[in-house]
PQR file of N, CA, C, O and H, with PARSE charges and radii, in Angstrom:
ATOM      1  N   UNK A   1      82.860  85.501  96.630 -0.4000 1.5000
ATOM      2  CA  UNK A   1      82.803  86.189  95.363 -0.0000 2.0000
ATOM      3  C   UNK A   1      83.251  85.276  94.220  0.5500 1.7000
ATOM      4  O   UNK A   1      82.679  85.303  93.130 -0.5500 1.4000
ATOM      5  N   UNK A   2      84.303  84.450  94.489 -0.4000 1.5000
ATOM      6  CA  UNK A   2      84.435  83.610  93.265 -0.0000 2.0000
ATOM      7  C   UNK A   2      83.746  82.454  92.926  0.5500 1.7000
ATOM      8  O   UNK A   2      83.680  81.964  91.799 -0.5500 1.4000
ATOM      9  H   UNK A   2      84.768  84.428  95.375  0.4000 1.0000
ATOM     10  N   UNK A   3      82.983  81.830  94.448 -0.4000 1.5000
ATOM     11  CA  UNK A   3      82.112  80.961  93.825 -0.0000 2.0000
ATOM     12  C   UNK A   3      81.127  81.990  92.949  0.5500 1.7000
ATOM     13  O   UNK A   3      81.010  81.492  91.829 -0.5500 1.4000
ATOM     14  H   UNK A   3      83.037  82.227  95.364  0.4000 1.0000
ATOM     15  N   UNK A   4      80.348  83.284  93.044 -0.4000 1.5000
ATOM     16  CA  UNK A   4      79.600  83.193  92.365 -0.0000 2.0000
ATOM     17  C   UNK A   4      80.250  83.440  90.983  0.5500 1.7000
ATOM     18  O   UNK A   4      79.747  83.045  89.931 -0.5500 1.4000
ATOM     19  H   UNK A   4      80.442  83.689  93.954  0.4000 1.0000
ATOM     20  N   UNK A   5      81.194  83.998  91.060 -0.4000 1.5000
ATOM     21  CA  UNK A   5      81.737  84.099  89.612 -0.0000 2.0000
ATOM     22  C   UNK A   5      81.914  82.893  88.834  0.5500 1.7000
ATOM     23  O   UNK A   5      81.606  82.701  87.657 -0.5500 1.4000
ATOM     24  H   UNK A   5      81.602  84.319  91.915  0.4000 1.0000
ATOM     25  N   UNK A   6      82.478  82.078  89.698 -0.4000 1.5000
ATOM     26  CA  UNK A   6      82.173  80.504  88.722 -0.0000 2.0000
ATOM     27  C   UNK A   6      81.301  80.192  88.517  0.5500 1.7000
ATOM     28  O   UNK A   6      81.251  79.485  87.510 -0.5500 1.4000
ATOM     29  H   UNK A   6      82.728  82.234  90.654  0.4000 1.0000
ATOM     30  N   UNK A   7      79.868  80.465  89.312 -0.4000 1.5000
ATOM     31  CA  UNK A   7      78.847  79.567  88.902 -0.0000 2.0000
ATOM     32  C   UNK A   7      78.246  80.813  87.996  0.5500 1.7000
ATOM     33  O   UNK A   7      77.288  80.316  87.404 -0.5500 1.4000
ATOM     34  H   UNK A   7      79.908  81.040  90.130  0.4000 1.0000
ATOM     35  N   UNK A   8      78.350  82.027  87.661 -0.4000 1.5000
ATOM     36  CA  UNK A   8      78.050  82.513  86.539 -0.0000 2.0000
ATOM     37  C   UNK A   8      78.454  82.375  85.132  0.5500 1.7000
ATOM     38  O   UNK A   8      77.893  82.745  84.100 -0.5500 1.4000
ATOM     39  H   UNK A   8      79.128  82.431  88.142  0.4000 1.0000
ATOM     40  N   UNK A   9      79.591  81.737  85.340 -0.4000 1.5000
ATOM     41  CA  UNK A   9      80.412  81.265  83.987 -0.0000 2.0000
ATOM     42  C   UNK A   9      79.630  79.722  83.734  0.5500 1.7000
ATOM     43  O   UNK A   9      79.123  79.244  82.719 -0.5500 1.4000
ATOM     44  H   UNK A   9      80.047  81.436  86.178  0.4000 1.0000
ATOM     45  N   UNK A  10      79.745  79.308  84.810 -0.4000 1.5000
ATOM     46  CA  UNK A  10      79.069  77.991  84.130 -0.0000 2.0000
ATOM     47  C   UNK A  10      77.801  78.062  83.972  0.5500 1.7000
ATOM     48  O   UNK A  10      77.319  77.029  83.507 -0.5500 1.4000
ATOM     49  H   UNK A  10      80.158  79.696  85.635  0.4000 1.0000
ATOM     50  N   UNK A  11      76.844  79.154  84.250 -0.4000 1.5000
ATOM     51  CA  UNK A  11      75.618  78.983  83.525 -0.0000 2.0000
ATOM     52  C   UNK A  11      75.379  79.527  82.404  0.5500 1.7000
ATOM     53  O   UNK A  11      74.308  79.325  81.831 -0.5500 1.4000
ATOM     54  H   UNK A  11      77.235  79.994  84.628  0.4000 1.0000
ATOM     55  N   UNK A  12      76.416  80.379  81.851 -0.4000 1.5000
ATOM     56  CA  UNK A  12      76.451  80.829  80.778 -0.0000 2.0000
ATOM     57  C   UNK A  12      77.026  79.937  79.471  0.5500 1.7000
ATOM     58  O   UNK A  12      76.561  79.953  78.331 -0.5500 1.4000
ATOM     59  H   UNK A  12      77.286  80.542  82.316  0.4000 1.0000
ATOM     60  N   UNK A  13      77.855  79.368  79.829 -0.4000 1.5000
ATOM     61  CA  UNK A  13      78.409  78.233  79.420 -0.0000 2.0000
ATOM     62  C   UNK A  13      77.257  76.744  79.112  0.5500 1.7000
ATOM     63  O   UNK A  13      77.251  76.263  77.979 -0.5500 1.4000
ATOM     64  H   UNK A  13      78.233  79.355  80.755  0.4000 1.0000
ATOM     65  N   UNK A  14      76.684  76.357  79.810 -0.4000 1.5000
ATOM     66  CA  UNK A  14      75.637  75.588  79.573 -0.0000 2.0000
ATOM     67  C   UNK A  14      74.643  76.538  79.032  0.5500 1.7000
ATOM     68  O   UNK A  14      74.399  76.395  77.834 -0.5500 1.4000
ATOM     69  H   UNK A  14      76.689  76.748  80.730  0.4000 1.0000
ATOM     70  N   UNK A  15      74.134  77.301  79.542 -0.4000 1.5000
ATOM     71  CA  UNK A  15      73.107  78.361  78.141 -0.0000 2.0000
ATOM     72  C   UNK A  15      73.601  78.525  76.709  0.5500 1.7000
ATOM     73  O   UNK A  15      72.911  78.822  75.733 -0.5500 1.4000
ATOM     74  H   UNK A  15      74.332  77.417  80.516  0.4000 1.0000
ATOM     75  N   UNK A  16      74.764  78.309  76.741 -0.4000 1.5000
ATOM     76  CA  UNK A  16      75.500  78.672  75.218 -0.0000 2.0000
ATOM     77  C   UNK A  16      75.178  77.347  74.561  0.5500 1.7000
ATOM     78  O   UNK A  16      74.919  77.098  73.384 -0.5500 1.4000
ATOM     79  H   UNK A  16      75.325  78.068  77.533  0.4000 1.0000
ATOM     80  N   UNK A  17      75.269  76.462  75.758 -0.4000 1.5000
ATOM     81  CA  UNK A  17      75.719  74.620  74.626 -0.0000 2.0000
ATOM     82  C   UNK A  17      74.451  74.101  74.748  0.5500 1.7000
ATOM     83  O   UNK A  17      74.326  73.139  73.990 -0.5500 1.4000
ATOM     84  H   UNK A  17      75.479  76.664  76.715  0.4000 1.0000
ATOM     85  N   UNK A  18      72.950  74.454  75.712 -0.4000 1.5000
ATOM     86  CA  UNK A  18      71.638  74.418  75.214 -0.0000 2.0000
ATOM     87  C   UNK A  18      70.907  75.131  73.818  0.5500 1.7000
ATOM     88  O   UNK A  18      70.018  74.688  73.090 -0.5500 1.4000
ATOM     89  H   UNK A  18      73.052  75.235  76.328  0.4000 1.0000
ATOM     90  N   UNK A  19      71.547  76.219  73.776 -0.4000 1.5000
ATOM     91  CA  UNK A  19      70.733  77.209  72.411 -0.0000 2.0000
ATOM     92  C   UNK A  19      71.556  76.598  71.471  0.5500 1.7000
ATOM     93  O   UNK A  19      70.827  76.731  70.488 -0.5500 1.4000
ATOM     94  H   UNK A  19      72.269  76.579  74.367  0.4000 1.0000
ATOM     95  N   UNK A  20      72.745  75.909  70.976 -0.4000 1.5000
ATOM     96  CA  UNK A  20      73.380  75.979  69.653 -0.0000 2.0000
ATOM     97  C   UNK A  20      73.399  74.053  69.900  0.5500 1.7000
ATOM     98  O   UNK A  20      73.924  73.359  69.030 -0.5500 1.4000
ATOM     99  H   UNK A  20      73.337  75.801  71.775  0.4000 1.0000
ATOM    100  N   UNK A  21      72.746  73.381  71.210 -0.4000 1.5000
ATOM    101  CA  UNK A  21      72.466  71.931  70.450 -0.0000 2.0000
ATOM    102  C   UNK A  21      71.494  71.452  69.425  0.5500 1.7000
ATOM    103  O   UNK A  21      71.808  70.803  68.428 -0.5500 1.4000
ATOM    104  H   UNK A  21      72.320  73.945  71.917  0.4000 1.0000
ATOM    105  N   UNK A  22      70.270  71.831  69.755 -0.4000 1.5000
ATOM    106  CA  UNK A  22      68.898  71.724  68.856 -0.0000 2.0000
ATOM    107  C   UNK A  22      69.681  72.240  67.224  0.5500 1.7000
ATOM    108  O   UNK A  22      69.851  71.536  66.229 -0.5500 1.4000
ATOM    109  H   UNK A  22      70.014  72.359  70.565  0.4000 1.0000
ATOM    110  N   UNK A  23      70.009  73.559  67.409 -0.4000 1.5000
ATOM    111  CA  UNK A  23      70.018  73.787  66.042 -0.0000 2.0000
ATOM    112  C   UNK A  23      71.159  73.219  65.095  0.5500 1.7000
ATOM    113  O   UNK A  23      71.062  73.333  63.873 -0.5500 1.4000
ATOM    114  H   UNK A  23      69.871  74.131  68.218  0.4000 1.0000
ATOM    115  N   UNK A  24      72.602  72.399  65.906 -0.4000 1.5000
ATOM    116  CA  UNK A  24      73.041  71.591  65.301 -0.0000 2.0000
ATOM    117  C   UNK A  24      72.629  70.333  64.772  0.5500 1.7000
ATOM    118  O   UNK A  24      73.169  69.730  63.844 -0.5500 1.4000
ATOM    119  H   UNK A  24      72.681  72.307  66.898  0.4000 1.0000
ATOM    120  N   UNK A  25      71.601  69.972  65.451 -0.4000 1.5000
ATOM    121  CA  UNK A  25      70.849  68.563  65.134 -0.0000 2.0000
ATOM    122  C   UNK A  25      70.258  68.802  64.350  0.5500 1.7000
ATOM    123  O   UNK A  25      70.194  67.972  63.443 -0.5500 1.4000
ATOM    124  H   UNK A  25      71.162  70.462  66.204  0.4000 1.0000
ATOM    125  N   UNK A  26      69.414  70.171  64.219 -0.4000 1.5000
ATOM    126  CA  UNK A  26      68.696  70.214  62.875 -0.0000 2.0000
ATOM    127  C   UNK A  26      69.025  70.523  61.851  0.5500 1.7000
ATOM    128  O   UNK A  26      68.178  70.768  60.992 -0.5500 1.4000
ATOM    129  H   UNK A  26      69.466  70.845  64.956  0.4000 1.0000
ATOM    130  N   UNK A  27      70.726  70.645  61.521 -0.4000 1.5000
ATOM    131  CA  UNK A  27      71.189  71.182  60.514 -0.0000 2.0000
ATOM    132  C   UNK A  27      71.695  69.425  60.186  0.5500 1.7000
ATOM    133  O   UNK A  27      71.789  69.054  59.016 -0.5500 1.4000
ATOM    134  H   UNK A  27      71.415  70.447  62.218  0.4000 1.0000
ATOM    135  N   UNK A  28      71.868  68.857  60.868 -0.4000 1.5000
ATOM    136  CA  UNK A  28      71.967  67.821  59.606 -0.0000 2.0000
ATOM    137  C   UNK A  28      71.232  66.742  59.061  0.5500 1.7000
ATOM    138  O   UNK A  28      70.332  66.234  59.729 -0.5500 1.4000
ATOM    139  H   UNK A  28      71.792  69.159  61.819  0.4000 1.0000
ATOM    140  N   UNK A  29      71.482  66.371  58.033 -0.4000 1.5000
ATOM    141  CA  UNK A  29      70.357  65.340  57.244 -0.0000 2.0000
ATOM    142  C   UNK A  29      69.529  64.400  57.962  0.5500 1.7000
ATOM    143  O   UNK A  29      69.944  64.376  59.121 -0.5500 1.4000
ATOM    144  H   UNK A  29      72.214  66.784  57.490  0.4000 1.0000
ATOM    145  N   UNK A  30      68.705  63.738  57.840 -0.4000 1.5000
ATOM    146  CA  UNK A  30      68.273  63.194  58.346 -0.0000 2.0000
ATOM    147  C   UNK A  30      68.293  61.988  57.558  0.5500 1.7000
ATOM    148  O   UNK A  30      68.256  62.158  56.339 -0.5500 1.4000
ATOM    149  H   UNK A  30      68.368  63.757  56.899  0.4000 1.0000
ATOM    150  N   UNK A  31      68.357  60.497  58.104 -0.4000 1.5000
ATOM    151  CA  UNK A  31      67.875  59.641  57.342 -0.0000 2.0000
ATOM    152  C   UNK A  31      67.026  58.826  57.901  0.5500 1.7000
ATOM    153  O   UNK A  31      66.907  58.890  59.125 -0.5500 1.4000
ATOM    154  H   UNK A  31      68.387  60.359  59.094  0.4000 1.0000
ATOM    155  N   UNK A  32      66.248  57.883  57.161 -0.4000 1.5000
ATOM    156  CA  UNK A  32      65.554  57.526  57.487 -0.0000 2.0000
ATOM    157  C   UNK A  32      65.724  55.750  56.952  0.5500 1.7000
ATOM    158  O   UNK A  32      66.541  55.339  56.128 -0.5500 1.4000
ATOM    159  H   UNK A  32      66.345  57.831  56.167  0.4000 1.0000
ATOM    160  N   UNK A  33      64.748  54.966  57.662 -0.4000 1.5000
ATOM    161  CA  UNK A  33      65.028  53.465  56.902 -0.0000 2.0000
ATOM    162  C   UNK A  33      65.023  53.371  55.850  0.5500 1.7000
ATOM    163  O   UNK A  33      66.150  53.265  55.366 -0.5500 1.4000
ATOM    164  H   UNK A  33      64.084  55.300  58.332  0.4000 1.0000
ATOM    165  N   UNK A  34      64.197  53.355  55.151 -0.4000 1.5000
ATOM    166  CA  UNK A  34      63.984  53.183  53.654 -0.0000 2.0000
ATOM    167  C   UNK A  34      65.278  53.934  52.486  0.5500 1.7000
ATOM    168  O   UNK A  34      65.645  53.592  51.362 -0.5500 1.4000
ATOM    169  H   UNK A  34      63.282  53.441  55.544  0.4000 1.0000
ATOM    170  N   UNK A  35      65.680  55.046  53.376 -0.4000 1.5000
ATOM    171  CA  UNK A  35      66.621  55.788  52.807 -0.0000 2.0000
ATOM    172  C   UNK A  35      68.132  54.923  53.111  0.5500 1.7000
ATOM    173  O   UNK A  35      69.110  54.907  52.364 -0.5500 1.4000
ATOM    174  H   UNK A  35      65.381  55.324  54.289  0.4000 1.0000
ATOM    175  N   UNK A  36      68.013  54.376  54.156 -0.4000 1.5000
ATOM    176  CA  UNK A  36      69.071  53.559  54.253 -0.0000 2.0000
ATOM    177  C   UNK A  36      69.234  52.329  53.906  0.5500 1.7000
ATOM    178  O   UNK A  36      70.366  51.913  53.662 -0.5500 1.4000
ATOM    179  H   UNK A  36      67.218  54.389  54.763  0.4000 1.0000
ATOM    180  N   UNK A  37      68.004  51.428  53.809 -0.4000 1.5000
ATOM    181  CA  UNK A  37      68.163  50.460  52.678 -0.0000 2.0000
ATOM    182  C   UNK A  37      68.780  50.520  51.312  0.5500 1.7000
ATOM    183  O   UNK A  37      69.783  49.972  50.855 -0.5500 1.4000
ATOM    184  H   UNK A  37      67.084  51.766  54.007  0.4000 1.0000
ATOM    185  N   UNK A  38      67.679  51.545  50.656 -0.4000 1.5000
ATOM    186  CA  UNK A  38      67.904  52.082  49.333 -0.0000 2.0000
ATOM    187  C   UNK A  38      69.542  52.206  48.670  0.5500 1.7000
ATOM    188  O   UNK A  38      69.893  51.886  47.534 -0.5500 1.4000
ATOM    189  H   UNK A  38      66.864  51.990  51.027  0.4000 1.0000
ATOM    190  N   UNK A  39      70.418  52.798  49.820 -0.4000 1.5000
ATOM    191  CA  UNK A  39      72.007  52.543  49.373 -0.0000 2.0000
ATOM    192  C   UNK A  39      72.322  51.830  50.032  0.5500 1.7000
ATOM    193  O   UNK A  39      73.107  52.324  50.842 -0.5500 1.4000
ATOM    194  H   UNK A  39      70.133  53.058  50.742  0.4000 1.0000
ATOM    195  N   UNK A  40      72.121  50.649  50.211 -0.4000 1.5000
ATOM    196  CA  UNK A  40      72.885  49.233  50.441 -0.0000 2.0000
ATOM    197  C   UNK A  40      73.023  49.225  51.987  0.5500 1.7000
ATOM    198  O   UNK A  40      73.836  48.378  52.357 -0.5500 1.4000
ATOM    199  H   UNK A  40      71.484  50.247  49.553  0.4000 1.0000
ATOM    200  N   UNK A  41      72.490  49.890  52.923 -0.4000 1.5000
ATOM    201  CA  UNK A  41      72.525  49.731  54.414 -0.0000 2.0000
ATOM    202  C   UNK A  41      71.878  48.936  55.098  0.5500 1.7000
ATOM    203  O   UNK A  41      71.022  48.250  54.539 -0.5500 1.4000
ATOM    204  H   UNK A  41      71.830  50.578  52.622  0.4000 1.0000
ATOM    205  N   UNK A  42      72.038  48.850  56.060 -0.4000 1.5000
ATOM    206  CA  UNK A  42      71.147  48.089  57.152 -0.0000 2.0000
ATOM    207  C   UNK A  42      71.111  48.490  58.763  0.5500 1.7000
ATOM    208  O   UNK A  42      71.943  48.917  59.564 -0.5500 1.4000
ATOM    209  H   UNK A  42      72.733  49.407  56.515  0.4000 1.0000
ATOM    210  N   UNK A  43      69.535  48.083  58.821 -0.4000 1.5000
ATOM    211  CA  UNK A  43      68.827  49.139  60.004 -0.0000 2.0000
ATOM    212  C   UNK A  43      69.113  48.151  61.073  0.5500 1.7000
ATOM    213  O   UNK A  43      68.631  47.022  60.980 -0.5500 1.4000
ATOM    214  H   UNK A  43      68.859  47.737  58.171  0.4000 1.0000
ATOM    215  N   UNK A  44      69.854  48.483  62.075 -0.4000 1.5000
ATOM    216  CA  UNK A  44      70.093  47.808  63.156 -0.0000 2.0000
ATOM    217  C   UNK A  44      69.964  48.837  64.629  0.5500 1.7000
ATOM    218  O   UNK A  44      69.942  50.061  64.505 -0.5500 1.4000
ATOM    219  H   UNK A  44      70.246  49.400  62.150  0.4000 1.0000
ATOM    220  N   UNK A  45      69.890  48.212  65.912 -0.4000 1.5000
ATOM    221  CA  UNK A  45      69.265  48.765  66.979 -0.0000 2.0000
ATOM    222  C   UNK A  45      71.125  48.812  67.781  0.5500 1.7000
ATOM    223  O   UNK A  45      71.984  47.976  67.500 -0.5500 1.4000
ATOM    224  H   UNK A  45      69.908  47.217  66.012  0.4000 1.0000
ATOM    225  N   UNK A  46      71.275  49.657  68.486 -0.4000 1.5000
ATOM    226  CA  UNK A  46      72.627  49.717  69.283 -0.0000 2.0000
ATOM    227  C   UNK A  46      72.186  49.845  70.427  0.5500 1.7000
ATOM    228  O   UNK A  46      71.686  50.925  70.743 -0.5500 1.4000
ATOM    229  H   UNK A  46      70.578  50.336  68.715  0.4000 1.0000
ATOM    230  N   UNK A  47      72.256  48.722  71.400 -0.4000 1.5000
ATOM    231  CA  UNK A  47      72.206  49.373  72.645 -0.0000 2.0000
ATOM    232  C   UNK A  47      72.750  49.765  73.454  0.5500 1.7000
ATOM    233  O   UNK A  47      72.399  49.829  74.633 -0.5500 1.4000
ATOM    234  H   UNK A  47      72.663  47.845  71.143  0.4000 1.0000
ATOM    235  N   UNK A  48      73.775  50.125  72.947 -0.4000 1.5000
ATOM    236  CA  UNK A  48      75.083  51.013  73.554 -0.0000 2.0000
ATOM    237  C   UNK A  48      74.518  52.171  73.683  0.5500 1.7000
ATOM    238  O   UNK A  48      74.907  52.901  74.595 -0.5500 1.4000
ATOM    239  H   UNK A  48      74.060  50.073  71.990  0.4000 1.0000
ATOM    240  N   UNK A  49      73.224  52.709  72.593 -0.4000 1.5000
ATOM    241  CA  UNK A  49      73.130  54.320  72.590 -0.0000 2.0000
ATOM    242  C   UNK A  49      71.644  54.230  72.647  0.5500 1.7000
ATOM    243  O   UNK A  49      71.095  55.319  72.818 -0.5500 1.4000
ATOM    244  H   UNK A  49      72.908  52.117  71.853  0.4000 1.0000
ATOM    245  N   UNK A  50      70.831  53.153  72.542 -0.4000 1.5000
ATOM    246  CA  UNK A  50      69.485  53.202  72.756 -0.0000 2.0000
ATOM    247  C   UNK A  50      69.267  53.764  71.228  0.5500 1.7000
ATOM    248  O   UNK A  50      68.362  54.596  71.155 -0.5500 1.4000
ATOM    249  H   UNK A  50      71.276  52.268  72.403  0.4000 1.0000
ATOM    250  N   UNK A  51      69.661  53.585  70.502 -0.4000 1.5000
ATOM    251  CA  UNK A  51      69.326  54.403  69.333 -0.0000 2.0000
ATOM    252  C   UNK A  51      69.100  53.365  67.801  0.5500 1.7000
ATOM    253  O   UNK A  51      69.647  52.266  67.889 -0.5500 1.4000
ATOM    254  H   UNK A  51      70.396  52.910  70.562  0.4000 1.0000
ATOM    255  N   UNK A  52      68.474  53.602  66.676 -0.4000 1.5000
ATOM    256  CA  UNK A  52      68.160  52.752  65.650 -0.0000 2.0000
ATOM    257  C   UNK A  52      69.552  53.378  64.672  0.5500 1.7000
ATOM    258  O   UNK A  52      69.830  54.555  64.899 -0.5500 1.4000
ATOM    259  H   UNK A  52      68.029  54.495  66.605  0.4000 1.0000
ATOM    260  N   UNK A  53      70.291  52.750  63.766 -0.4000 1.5000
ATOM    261  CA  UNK A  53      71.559  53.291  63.045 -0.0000 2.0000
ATOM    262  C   UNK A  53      71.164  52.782  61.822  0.5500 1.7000
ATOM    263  O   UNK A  53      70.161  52.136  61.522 -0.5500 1.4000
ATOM    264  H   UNK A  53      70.064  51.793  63.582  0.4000 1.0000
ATOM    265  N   UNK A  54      72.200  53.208  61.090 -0.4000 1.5000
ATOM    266  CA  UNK A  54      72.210  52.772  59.552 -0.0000 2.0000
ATOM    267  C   UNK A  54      73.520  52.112  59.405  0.5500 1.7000
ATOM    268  O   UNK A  54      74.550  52.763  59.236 -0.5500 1.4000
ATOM    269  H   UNK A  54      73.015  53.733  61.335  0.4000 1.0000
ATOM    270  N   UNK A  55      73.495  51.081  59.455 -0.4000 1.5000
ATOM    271  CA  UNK A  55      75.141  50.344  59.448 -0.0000 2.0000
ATOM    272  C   UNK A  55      75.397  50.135  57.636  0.5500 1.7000
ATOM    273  O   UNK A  55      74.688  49.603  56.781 -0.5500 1.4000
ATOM    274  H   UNK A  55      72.658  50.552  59.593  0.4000 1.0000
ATOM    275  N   UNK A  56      76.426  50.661  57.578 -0.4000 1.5000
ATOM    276  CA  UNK A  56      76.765  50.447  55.800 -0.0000 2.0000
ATOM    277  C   UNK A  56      76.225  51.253  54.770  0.5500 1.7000
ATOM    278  O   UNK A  56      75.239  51.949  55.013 -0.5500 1.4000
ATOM    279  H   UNK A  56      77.002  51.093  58.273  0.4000 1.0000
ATOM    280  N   UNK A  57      76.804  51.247  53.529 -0.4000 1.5000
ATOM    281  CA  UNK A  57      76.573  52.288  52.624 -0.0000 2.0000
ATOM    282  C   UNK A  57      77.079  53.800  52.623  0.5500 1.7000
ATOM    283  O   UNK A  57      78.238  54.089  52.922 -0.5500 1.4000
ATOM    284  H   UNK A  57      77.605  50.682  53.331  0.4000 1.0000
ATOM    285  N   UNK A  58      76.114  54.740  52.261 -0.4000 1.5000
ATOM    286  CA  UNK A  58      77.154  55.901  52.466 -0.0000 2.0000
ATOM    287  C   UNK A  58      76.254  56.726  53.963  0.5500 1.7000
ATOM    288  O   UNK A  58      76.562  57.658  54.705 -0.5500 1.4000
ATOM    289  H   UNK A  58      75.173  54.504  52.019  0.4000 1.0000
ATOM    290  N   UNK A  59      75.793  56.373  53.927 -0.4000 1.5000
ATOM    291  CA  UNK A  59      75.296  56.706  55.599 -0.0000 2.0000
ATOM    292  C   UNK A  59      75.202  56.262  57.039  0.5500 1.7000
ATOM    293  O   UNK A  59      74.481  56.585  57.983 -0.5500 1.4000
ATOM    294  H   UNK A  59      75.543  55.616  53.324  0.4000 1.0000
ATOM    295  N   UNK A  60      76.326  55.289  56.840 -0.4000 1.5000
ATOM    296  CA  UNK A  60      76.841  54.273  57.733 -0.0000 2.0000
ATOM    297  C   UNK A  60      76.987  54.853  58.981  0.5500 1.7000
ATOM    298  O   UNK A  60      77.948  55.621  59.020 -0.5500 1.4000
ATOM    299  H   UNK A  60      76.911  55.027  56.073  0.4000 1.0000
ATOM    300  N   UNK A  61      76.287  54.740  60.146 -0.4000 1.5000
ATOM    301  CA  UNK A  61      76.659  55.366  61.589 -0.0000 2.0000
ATOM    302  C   UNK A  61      75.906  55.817  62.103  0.5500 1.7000
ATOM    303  O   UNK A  61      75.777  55.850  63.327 -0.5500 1.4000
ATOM    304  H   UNK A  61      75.506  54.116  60.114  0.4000 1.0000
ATOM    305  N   UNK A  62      74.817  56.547  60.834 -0.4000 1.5000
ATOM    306  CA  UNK A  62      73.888  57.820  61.248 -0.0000 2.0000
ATOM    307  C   UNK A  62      73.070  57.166  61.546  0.5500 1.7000
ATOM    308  O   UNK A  62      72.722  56.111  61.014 -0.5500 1.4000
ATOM    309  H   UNK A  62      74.922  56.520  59.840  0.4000 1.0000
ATOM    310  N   UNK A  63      72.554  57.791  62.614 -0.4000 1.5000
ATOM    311  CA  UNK A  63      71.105  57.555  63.761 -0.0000 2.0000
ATOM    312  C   UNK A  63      70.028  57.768  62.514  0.5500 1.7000
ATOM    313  O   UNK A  63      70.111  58.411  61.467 -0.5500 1.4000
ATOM    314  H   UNK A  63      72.837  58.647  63.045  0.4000 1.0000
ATOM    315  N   UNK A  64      68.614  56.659  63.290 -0.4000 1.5000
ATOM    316  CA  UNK A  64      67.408  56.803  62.080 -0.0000 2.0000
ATOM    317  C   UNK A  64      66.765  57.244  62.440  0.5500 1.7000
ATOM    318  O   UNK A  64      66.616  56.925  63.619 -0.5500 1.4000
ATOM    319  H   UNK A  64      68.546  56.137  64.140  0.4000 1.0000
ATOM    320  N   UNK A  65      65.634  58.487  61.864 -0.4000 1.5000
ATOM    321  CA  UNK A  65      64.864  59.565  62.315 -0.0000 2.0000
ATOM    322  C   UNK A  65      63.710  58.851  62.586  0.5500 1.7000
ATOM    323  O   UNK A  65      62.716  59.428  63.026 -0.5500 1.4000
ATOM    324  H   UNK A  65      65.755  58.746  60.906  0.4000 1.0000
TER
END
C-alpha cells in the first residue's frame, strides 16, 4: 500500500513540474542575436549546456532563441 502511495505522489508531482515547465519558459523574454549584439553582448556557444548565450550587456547569461 505505500509503495503505491508513493508512486502516486510522485506522479503527481512530476505532472505538476511537466504542466507549469513550458509555460515558465514562455513567460520569459526571449532574446535573440541581433538583440544581443545591439546592447553590447556577445553570442557565444557553451558546451557545458549545448546551448548558444548572450555573454555581456544587460542580457548576459540568457540562452539565444
Amino acid at each position: 500500500m505505500r509503495t503505491r502511495l508513493l508512486g502516486l505522489a510522485a506522479a503527481v508531482v512530476l505532472a505538476a513540474l511537466g504542466i507549469t515547465g513550458p509555460a515558465a519558459q514562455a513567460a520569459a523574454p526571449a532574446v535573440n542575436g541581433p538583440t544581443c549584439r545591439s546592447h553590447h553582448g556577445s553570442v557565444e556557444y557553451e558546451s557545458s549546456t549545448g546551448l548558444w548565450t548572450c555573454i555581456g550587456g544587460p542580457y548576459d547569461g540568457e540562452p539565444i532563441t
